[in-house]
C-alpha positions as CSV (number, residue, x, y, z in Angstrom):
1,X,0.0,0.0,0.0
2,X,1.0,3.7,-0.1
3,X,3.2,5.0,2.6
4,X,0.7,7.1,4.7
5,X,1.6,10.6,5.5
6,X,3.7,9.5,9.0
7,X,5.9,7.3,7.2
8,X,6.3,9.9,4.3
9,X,7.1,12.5,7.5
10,X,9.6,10.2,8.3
11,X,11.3,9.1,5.6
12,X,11.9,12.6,5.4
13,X,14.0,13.7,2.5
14,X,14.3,9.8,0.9
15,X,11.1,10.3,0.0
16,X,11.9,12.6,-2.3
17,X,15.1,11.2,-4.1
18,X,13.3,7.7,-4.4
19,X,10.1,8.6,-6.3
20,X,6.9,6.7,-4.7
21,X,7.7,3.8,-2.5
22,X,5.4,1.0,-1.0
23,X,6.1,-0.3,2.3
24,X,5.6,-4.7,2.7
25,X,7.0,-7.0,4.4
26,X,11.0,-8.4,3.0
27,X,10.0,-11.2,0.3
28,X,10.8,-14.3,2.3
29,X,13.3,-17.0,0.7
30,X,11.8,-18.9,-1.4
31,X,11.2,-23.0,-0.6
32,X,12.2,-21.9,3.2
33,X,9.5,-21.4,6.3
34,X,10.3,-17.8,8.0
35,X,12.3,-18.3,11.0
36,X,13.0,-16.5,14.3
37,X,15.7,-14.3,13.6
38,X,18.9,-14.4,15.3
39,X,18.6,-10.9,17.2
40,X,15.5,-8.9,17.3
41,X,15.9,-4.7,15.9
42,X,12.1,-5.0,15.0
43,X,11.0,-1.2,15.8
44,X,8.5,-1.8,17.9
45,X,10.5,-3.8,20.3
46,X,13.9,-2.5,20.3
47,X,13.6,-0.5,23.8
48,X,13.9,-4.0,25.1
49,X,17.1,-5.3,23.3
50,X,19.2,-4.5,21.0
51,X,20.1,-0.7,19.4
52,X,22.5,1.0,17.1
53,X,24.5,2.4,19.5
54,X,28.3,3.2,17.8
55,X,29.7,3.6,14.0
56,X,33.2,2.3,13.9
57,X,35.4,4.1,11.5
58,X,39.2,2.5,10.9
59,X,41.8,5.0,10.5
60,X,45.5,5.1,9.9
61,X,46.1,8.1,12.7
62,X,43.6,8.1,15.1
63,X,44.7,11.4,16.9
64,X,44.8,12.9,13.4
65,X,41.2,11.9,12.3
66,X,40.1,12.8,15.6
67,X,41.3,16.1,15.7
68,X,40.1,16.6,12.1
69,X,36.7,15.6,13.2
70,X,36.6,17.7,16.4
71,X,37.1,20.9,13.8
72,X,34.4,20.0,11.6
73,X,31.8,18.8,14.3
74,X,32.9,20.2,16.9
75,X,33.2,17.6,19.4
76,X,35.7,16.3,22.0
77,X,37.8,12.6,21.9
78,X,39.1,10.4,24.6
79,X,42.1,8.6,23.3
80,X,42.7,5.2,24.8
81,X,45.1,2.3,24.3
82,X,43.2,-0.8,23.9
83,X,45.1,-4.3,24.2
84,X,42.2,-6.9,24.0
85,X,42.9,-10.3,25.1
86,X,42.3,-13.7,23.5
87,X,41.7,-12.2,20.5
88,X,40.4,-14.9,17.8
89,X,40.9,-13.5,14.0
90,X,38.9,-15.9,11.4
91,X,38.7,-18.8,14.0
92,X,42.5,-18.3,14.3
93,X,43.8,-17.3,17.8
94,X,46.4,-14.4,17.3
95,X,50.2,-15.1,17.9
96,X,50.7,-11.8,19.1
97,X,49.3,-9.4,21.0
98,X,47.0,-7.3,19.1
99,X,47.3,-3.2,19.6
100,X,44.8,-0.8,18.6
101,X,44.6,3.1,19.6
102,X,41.4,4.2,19.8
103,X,40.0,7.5,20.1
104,X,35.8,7.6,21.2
105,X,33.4,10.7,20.7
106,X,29.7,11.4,20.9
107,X,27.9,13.3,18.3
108,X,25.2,13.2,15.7
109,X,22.9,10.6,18.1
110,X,26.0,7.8,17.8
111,X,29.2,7.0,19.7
112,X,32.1,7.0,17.4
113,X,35.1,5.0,18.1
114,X,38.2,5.8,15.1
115,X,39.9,2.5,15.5
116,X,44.1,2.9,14.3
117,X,45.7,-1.1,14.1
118,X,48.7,-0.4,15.7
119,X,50.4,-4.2,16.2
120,X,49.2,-7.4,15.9
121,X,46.7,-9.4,14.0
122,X,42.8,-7.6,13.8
123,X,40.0,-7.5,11.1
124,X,40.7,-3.9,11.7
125,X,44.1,-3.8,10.2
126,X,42.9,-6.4,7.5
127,X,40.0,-3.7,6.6
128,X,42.8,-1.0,6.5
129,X,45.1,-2.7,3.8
130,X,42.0,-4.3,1.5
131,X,40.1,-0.6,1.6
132,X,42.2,2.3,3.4
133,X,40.4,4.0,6.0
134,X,36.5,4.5,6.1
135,X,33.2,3.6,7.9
136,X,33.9,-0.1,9.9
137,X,31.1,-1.3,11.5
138,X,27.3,-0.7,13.4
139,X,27.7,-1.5,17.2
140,X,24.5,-3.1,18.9
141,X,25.7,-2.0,22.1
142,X,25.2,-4.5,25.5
143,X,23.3,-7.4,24.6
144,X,20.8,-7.9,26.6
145,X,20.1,-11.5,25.4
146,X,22.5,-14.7,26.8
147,X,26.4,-14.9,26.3
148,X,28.7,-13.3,23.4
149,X,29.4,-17.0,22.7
150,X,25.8,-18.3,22.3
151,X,25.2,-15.2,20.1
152,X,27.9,-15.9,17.9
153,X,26.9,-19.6,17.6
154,X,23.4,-18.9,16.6
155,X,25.1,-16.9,13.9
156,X,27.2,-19.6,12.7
157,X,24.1,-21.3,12.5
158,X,22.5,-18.7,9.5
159,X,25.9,-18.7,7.5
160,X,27.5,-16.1,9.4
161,X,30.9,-16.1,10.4
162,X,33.1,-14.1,12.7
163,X,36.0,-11.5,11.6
164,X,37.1,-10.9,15.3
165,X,36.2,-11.4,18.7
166,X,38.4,-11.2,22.1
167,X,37.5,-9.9,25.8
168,X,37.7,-6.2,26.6
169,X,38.3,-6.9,30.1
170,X,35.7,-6.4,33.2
171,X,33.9,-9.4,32.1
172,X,32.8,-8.1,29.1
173,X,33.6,-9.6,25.4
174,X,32.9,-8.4,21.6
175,X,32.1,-10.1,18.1
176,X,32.7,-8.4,14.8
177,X,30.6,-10.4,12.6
178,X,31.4,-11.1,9.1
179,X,28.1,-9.8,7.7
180,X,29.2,-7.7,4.7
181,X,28.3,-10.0,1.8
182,X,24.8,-10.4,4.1
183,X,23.7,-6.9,5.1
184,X,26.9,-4.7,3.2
185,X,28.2,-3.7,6.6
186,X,29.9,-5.2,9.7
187,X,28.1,-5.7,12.9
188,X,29.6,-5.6,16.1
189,X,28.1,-7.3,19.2
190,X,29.5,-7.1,23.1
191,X,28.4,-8.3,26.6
192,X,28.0,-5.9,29.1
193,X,30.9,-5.6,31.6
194,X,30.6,-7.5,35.0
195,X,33.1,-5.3,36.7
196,X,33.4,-1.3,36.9
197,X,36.0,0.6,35.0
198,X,37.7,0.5,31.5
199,X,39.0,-2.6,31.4
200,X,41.7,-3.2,29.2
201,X,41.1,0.6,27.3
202,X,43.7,2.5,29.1
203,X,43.2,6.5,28.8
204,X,45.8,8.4,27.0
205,X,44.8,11.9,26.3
206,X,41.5,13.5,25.0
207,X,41.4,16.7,22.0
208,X,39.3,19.7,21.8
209,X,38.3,21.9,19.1
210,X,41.3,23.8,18.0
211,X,39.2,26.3,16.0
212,X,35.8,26.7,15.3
213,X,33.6,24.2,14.1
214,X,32.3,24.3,10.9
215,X,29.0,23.0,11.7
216,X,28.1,22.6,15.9
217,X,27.0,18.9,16.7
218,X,28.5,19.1,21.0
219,X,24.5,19.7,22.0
220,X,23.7,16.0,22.2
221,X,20.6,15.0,20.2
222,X,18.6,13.9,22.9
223,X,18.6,17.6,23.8
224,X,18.0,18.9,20.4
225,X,20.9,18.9,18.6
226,X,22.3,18.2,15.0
227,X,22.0,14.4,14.8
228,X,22.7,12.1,11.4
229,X,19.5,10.6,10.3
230,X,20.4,8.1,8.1
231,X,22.9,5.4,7.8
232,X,23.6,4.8,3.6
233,X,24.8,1.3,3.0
234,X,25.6,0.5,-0.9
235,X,24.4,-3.4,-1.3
236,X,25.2,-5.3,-4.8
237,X,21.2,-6.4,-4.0
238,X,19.0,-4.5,-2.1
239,X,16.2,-7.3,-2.4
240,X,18.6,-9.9,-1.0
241,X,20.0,-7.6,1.3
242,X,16.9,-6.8,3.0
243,X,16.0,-11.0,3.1
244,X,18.8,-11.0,5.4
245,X,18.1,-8.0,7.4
246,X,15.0,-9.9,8.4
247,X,16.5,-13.2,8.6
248,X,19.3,-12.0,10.9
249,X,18.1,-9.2,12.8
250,X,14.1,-8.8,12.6
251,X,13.9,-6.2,10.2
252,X,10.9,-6.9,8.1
253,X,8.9,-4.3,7.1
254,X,11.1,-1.9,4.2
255,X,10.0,0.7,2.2
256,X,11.2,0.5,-1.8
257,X,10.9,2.8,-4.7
258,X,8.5,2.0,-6.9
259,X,11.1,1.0,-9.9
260,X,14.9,2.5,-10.1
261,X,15.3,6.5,-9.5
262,X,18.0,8.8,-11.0
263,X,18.9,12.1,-10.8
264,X,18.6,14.9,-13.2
265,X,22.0,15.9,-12.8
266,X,24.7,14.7,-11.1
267,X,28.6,15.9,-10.3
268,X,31.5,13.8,-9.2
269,X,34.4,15.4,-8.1
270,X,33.4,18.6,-10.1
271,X,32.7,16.8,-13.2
272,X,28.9,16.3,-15.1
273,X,28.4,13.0,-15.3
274,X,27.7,12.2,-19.1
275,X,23.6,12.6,-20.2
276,X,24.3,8.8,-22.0
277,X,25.7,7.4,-18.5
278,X,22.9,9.7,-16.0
279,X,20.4,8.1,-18.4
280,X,21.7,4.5,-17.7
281,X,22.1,5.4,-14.0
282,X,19.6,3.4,-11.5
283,X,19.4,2.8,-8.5
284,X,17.4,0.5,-6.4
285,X,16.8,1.8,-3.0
286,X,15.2,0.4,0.1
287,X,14.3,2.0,3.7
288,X,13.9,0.7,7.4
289,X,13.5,1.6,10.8
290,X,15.8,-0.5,12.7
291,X,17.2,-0.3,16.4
292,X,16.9,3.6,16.6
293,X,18.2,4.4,13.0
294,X,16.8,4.3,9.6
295,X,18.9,2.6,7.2
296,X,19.3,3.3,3.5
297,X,20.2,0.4,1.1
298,X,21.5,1.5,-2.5
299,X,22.1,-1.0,-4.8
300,X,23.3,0.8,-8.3
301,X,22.5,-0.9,-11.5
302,X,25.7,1.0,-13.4
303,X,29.1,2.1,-11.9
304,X,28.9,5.5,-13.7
305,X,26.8,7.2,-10.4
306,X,28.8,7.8,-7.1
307,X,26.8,4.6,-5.5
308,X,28.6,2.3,-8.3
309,X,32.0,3.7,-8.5
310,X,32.0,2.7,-4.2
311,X,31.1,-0.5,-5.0
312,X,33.4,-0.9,-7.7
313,X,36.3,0.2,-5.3
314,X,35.1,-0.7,-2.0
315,X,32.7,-3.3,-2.5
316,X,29.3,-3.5,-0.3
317,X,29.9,-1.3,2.9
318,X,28.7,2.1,4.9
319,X,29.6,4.6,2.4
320,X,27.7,8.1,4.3
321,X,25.6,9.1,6.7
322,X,22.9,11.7,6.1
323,X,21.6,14.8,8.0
324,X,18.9,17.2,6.7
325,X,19.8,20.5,6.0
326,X,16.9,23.0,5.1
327,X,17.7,26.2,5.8
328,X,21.0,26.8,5.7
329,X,21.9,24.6,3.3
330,X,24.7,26.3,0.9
331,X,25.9,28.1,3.9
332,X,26.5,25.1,5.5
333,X,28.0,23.0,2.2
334,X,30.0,26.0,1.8
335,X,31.8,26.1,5.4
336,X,32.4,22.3,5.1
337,X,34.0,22.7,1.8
338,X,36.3,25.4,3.9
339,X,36.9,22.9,6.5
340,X,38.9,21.0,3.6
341,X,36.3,18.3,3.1
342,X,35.9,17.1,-0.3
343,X,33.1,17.9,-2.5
344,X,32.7,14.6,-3.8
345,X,29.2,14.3,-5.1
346,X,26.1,16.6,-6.1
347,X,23.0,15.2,-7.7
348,X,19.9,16.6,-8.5
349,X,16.1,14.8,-8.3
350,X,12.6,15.8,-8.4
351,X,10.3,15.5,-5.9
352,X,7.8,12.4,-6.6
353,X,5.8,12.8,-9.7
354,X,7.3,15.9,-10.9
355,X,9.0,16.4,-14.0
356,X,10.0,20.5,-13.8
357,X,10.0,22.4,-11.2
358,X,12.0,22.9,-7.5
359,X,14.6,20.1,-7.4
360,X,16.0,17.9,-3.9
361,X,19.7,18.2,-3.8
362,X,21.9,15.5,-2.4
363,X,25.7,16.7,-1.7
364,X,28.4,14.4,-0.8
365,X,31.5,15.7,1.6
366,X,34.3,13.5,2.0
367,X,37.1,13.8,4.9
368,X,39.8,12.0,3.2
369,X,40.8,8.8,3.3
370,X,44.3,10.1,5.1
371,X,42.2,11.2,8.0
372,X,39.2,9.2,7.8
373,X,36.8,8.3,4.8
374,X,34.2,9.5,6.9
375,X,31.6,10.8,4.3
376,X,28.7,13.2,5.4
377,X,25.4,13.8,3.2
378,X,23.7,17.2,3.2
379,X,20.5,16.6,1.6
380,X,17.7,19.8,1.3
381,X,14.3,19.0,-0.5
382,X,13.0,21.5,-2.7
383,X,15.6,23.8,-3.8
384,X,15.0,25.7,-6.7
């Protein structure tokens, strides 16, 4: 049916860029029975269990993304030195002690933690050769459901592995699950701690703001401030993608356009893309509420747009996060681009059912991989 006028509310600016979309249940798997899935993000009973809590970002300086960061957004780090124990890589225990330096901030609704492999084997320093820096995971916080280990067996069970896991000390343990090729991004699961304190995260310093910020996200969200809306996760099948996202963690009702969208214009890096290759350009998109977040799969159907040339180079992963911007949109594109990020993408759609007329604008800024890969979306609806 028709998305009613909440669900258009919040969808928000997708809305716009994806034409009309129809919101059903994910197509179950054809010849299976549905089954319980493995952890529960269903929106209507996530205050129970599970939510999105942290965005894991690898890095090759972690003081030097951080800082970057804390100039843009305006935010404060903790650095820490983190030296997990027993740490399993691919069902492989490591020879040597792993090191990782880790700086953690809170903006935007999310914690971040910028994760630097410093010795030692991790999925972390894997990621870092394979990719270069960029978004790592989606952290599902304390589990609130039995052991790490039972968790990650059930996994097992549904065909998925584990990159990592090890004890952060206190009692408490993590999984980074090998869920790309599933949901085209990581997820990270931990057990609360049993014990008080840090564990084995030893504080090293903490960085400020060194100038000011081009866009303020310190007021935490929960008290009104800036906060990312959406998480934008390019899939080589949104359709398959989403199977999973219900068969693994309970997220079964989706939103999809109603055929493939594509802008009227688009610029990457500064240049047009072609009017033969913006014509072939389409991209299936799909939309759900899921432990406190809305997610965005794009799955392009060329590699000319700026969905298909990440896929092309990263493969399926977390390639932005999205914030409205109304208002002060060009100002705030504009101080960014001062900041030193990288205007890496501007497209242009219209609104659903229009052919002429006020456009939506979606505007890609990119950090740098040096510092992070951390890629922000402005997006404003109706722009003329």
């Amino acid at each position: 049916m028709p998305l009613d006028t909440s669900r258009r509310q919040f969808l928000g600016g997708s809305i716009a860029i994806a034409g009309v979309f129809t919101s059903h249940p994910a197509p179950a798997v054809q010849g299976k029975q549905p089954t319980v899935p493995v952890i529960d993000l269903n929106a209507t009973k996530i205050w129970g269990g599970c939510r999105i809590v942290e965005i894991s970002v690898v890095v090759k300086d972690a003081e030097k993304s951080a800082q970057c960061l804390a100039d843009v957004f305006g935010v404060s780090w903790t650095i820490y030195a983190f030296k997990p124990e027993r740490v399993v890589v691919h069902d492989r225990k490591s020879a040597s002690e792993c090191v990782l330096k880790v700086a953690i901030g809170y903006f935007g609704g999310y914690a971040f933690r910028l994760v630097q492999p410093v010795s030692g084997a991790s999925s972390h320093r894997e990621f870092l050769e394979r990719h270069g820096s960029g978004f790592y995971s989606l952290g599902l916080g304390a589990l609130a459901v039995g052991g790490k280990q039972t968790i990650v067996e059930r996994f097992a069970s549904a065909g998925v592995g584990t990159e990592m896991q090890g004890e952060v000390g206190n009692g408490a343990r993590f999984a980074v699950l090998d869920t790309v090729e599933h949901l085209g991004c990581r997820i990270e699961l931990t057990t609360p701690p049993q014990l008080p304190g840090t564990g084995y995260f030893r504080p090293t310093g903490r960085l400020t703001p060194g100038r000011a910020s081009a866009i303020n996200m310190d007021n935490p969200a929960i008290a009104g401030g800036r906060r990312f809306d959406e998480i934008g996760i390019v899939v080589k099948d949104e359709k398959r993608a989403v199977e999973r996202f219900g068969a693994l963690l309970g997220i079964d009702r989706w939103g999809f356009s109603d055929g493939r969208f594509r802008p009227t214009s688009e610029l990457l890096y500064g240049k047009p893309v072609a009017p033969a290759d913006l014509a072939a350009e389409a991209i299936g998109a799909a939309y759900a509420y899921a432990g406190g977040s809305l997610l965005e799969l794009l799955s392009p159907g060329t590699l000319h747009g700026s969905h298909g040339v990440y896929l092309e180079k990263h493969g399926p992963g977390i390639q932005m996060l999205r914030m409205n911007s109304e208002e002060n949109f060009d100002a705030e594109v504009a101080a960014l681009v001062r900041a030193g990020l990288v205007l890496e993408r501007e497209a242009k759609f219209y609104p659903p059912g229009k052919t002429s007329g006020p456009h939506s604008v979606a505007v890609f800024l990119n950090i740098g991989e040096d510092l992070s890969g951390f890629v922000v979306e402005l997006f404003c609806d109706n722009t003329a």
